[in-house]
Structures are given as structure tokens and as C-alpha cells.
N, C-alpha and C positions, 0 to 999 in steps of 0.2 A: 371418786372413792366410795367406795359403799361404808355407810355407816354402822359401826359397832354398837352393839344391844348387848349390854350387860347381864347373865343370868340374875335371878333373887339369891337372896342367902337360902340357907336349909332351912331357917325356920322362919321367913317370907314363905316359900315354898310349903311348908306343911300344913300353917294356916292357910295360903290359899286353897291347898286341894283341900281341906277339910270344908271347905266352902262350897267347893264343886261339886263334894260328894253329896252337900243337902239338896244339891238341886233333880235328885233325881230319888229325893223322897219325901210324900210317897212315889216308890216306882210308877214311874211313865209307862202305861202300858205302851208295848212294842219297840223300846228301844232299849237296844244293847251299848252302856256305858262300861270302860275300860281306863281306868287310871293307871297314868305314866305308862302309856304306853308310845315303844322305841318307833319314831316317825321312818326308819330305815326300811321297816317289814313294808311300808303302804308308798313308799313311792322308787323310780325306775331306778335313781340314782343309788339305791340302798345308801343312803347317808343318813345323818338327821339325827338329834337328842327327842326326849320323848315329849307328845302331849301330855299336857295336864290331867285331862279327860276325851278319849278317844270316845264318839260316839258315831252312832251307827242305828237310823230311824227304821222301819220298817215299813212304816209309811208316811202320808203328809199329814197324818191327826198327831201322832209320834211329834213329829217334825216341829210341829207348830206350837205344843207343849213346851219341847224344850228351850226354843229362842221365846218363849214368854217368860217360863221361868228364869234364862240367863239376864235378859232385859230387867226386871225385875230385881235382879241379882246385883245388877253394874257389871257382870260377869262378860268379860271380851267372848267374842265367837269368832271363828275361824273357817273356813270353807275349805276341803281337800277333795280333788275327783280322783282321775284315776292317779293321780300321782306322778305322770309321764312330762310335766313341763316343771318342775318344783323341786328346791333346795331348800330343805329346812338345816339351818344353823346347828352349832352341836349342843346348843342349851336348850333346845327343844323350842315346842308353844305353850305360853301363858293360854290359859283358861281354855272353853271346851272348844275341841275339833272336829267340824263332824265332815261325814262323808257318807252319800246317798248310794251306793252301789246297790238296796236292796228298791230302791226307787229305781224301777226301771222297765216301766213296760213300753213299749210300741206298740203302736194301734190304728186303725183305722176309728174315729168315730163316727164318720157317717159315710162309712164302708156303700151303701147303694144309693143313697146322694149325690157324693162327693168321693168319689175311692180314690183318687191323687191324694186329698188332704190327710197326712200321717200324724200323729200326736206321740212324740216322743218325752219320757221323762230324763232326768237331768244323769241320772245312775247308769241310763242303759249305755254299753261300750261304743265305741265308732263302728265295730265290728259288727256286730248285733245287727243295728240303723243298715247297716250297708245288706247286710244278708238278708232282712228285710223286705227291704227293697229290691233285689234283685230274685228272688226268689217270686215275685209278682210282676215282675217285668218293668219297674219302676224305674224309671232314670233321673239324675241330679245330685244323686249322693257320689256320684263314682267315687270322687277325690278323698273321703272316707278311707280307701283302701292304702293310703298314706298318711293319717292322720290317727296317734297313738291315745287310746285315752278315753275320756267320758264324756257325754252330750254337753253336761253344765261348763265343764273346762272350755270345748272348744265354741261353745256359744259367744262367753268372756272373751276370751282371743282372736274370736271370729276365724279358727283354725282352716286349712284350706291348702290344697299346692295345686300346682299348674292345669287341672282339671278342672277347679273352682273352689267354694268355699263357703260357710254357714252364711253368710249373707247372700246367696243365690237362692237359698230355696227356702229360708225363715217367712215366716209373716206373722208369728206372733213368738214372745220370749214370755214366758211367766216367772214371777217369783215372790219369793216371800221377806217382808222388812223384819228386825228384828223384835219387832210384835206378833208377831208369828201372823202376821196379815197378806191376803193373796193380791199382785200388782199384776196387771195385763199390759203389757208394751206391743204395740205395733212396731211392724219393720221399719220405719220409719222415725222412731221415737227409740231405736236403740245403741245410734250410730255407730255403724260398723266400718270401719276401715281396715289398711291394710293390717293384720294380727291385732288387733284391737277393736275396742268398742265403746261405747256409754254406759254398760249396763253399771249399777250403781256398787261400788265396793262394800256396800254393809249393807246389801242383798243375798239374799241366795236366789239363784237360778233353782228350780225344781221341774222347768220342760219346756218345750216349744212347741209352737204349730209348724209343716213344711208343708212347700207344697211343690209335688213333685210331677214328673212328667211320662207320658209312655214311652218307652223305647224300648228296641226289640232286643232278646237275652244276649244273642252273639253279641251287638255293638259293646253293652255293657262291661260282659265278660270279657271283652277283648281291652279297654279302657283301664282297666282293673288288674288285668294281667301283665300288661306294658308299662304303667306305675308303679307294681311291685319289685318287678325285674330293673327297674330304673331306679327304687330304693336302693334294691340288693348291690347291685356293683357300684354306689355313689357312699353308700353309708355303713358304716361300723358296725358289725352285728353280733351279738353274742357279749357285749360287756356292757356293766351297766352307764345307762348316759341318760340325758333329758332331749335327746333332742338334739335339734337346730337351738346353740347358746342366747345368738345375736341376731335381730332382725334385719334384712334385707336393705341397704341403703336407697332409696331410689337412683334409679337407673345402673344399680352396680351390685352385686355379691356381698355377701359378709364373709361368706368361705376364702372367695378372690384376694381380697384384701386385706385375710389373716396370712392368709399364705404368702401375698407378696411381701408379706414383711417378712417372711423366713421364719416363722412360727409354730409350724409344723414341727411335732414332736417337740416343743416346750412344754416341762414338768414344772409342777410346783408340788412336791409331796409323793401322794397318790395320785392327783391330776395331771392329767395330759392333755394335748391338742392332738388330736386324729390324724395320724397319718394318712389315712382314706380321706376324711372330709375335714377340714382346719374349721367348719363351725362347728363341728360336736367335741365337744369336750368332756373329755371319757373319766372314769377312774379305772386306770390301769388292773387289768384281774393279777396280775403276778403280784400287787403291790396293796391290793384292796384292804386286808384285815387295818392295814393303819392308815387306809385313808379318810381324811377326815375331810368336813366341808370347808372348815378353812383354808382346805385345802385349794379346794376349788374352786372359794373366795376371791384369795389371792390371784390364782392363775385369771380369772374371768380380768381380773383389777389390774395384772399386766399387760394381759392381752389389748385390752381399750387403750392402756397409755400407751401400745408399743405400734397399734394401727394410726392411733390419731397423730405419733410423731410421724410416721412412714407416710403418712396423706392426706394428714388434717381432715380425715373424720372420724367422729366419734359415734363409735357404735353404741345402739342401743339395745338392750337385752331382753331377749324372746322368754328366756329364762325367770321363776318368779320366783323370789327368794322371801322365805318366811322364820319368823322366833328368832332366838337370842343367841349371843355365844356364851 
């Protein structure tokens, strides 16, 4: 069962953001803060109650200010990417949330060196990384071209489908503690496994090193074009969702095994189980204005008891669930 997170009262709540708002004075040059703002604009699922303080660095001086000041503070910090793998609760998140999208360059830094070695920041999209790359004849990102979302997220998750995945081609993870201090991880030092990792939860990720390979544009292009086409006729398109719910059991499906329980098109609210794919779990568009995340709560919370009666296993969730109800 997933556990219930109480929101604060209204006037918990006012005194804390009156707290949050000193933390950004004086103004932080280069960073854009936004109170109580609704977490539904910033992630796939459009669901979610609001941050406390939405913020938004411009770069890693920005950055580093503000988790010194939050530290400092006793102030919680929260990390949000592209918002494609994340359920925020309908009581929103306590204290500030930030999100790098304007941290985002790709680079070569030693372009006549080393030109395989790329240096990606944590904001730039999957999308980006991949075009990148293929635009210089680069190969080992392909899998990118099914993976929704931002560098920092899919670093965490070690994001990845049947073409590969961020532990193929990392060799270094950077990040920042909440002393606004910079931490070097070797590939080796970040344990990556399957959708998962080591990287530490009260870090931010801010970019990596890859290191990538030649290959010629057709092979690429063609990698990339057979993975999309194999999204498009597998997966739900056009409504909002997070994804793949449930991770992959070894040696068997999570989709398999929601469906063999006859699961398929099970609502709870505005939530549904995907007719197309029984591991994405949608919010229905005919039904969205009242669908709410409890919604979706619920449905995840029957879904696990109705697989593990049908087969005694219990799945575990791909999906990251964040704040209060």
C-alpha cells in the first residue's frame, strides 16, 4: 500500500512559504522562483497539487546558491526533470522544487582530443542528446529515441529499452550535495542496474560524461526509426501518462502479467489501464478535468494486489511518486 502524506493546515502553509520566499532574498542572480505553483503544467501526467516554490536556475552558480541557502534554511529540496516518469500527490510539495531545463548544454570538450567524449548537462532532453549525436555520426545514444524526458532523470533510473541504456555509454555522473558542493562519480561508483541506480537521493545530478562510438548515419537512422515505429503500434499516444507504471519482472513483462489478470481497461476514477499497453496507465482525456492523482493512486494499489493474487508477484514501480495528499 502506498502511504498517505497528510497536507499542512493553511496556516502551516503560509508560514512555511513565507520562509521560502526569504530564501531568495536578496535575489539569487539567475534564478527564476515561482510560488505555489500547480505541479500538473511541469509533468506528463498533468496531475499534481502545487509546489511550494517552483524554481528554475539558469545556471550551476544559480544552482549552488540556492541549495546553500535551502541547507541553511532546514528547507526540504526536491529535484523535478522533464516530469515524464512522476506522480505528484494532489497536496502538492513541501519546500522548494527545482528543475534544470535551462541547464542544458551538449558538448564536446575536447572536440580534437577526444571527439567521442560528449559532456552532457542534466536539463538537456533525451531528444536533444540523441540529435546530437546523430547529427556527427555518433553512435550509442540510439535507445534515446524511446526514452521520454531529461539527462538527470534518466541518469537516476538508468532509463534505457532494447537498444541499450545510460549505463552503456556514462563514465562519469556529476552532481551537486545539498551544500551546493560538486561530487565526480565514476561509472563504476554509480551502480547502475536494471531502471535503477546508486546515485544518491539528496543529490542533484547536474550532467555526465559519455563516451560514445562511430557509426555510420544510415545504421543509426535506421535503429531509431524501428524503435519509434515499435513505440507507436505498442504504446498509447496522444493522452496523458508517465510511461511504463511497473518495472519489468526478471524474466517476464509487467504488461504480461497485468493483462493476464484481465486488467485491461480497469478504472479507478479518471485512471485507467491501457488498452494498448496494460503497463501504461493513462488518465482517460474524456474523463481528465476530474481526474485526480488519487486517482491513480488507487488504480496503481489495485493493480499490484490484483497481479500478486493472479501470480504471486509483486510488482514494482517504474513510476516516482512525490508530496502530500
Amino acid at each position: 500500500m502506498t502511504e498517505h502524506v497528510s497536507a499542512p493546515s493553511a496556516s502551516e502553509r503560509g508560514a512555511a512559504l513565507a520562509t521560502l520566499l526569504k530564501l531568495n532574498d536578496p535575489p539569487i542572480i539567475g534564478l527564476s522562483a515561482t510560488p505555489d505553483d500547480p505541479m500538473r503544467r511541469h509533468t506528463t501526467l498533468r496531475l499534481g497539487g502545487p509546489a511550494d516554490l517552483w524554481c528554475v536556475p539558469d545556471d550551476p552558480g544559480a544552482l549552488s546558491a540556492l541549495l546553500s541557502r535551502a541547507n541553511e534554511a532546514n528547507v526540504p529540496v526536491s529535484f523535478v526533470g522533464g516530469g515524464t516518469n512522476l506522480l505528484v500527490r494532489d497536496g502538492g510539495i513541501r519546500g522548494v522544487v527545482v528543475n534544470l531545463r535551462r541547464i542544458n548544454r551538449v558538448s564536446q570538450p575536447q572536440e580534437e582530443s577526444d571527439p567521442m567524449l560528449v559532456a552532457v548537462e542534466a536539463g538537456a532532453s533525451t531528444g536533444r542528446v540523441l540529435q546530437f549525436a546523430t547529427s556527427r555520426a555518433f553512435g550509442g545514444v540510439e535507445f534515446l529515441a524511446g526514452v521520454p524526458g531529461t539527462v538527470g532523470g534518466g541518469l537516476i533510473m538508468n532509463a534505457g529499452t532494447y537498444l541499450g541504456e545510460f549505463t552503456d555509454v556514462v563514465i562519469e555522473v556529476q552532481s551537486l550535495n545539498l551544500r551546493g558542493e560538486i561530487i565526480r562519480r565514476a561509472h563504476a561508483d554509480c551502480g547502475f542496474r536494471y531502471r535503477d541506480s546508486n546515485l544518491p537521493k539528496d543529490e542533484l545530478i547536474i550532467g555526465a560524461l559519455l563516451r560514445l562510438r562511430p557509426r555510420s548515419l544510415e545504421a543509426i537512422e535506421r535503429d531509431v526509426a524501428k524503435l519509434r515505429e515499435h513505440r507507436r503500434q505498442r504504446e498509447p499516444m496522444g493522452v496523458p501518462n508517465n510511461g511504463s507504471t511497473f518495472k519489468n519482472p526478471e524474466g517476464d513483462y509487467a504488461g504480461r502479467l497485468i493483462e493476464a489478470a484481465g486488467l485491461k481497461g480497469t478504472r479507478r476514477g479518471g485512471a485507467v489501464v491501457s488498452d494498448k499497453h496494460a503497463n501504461w496507465l493513462i488518465v482517460d482525456r474524456e474523463v481528465q478535468p476530474s481526474c485526480t492523482s488519487r486517482d491513480l493512486i488507487d488504480l496503481i494499489e489495485h493493480v499490484e494486489g490484483e497481479v500478486e493474487r493472479a501470480h504471486g508477484v509483486r510488482l514494482r514501480r517504474e513510476v516516482k511518486i512525490l508530496g502530500e495528499d
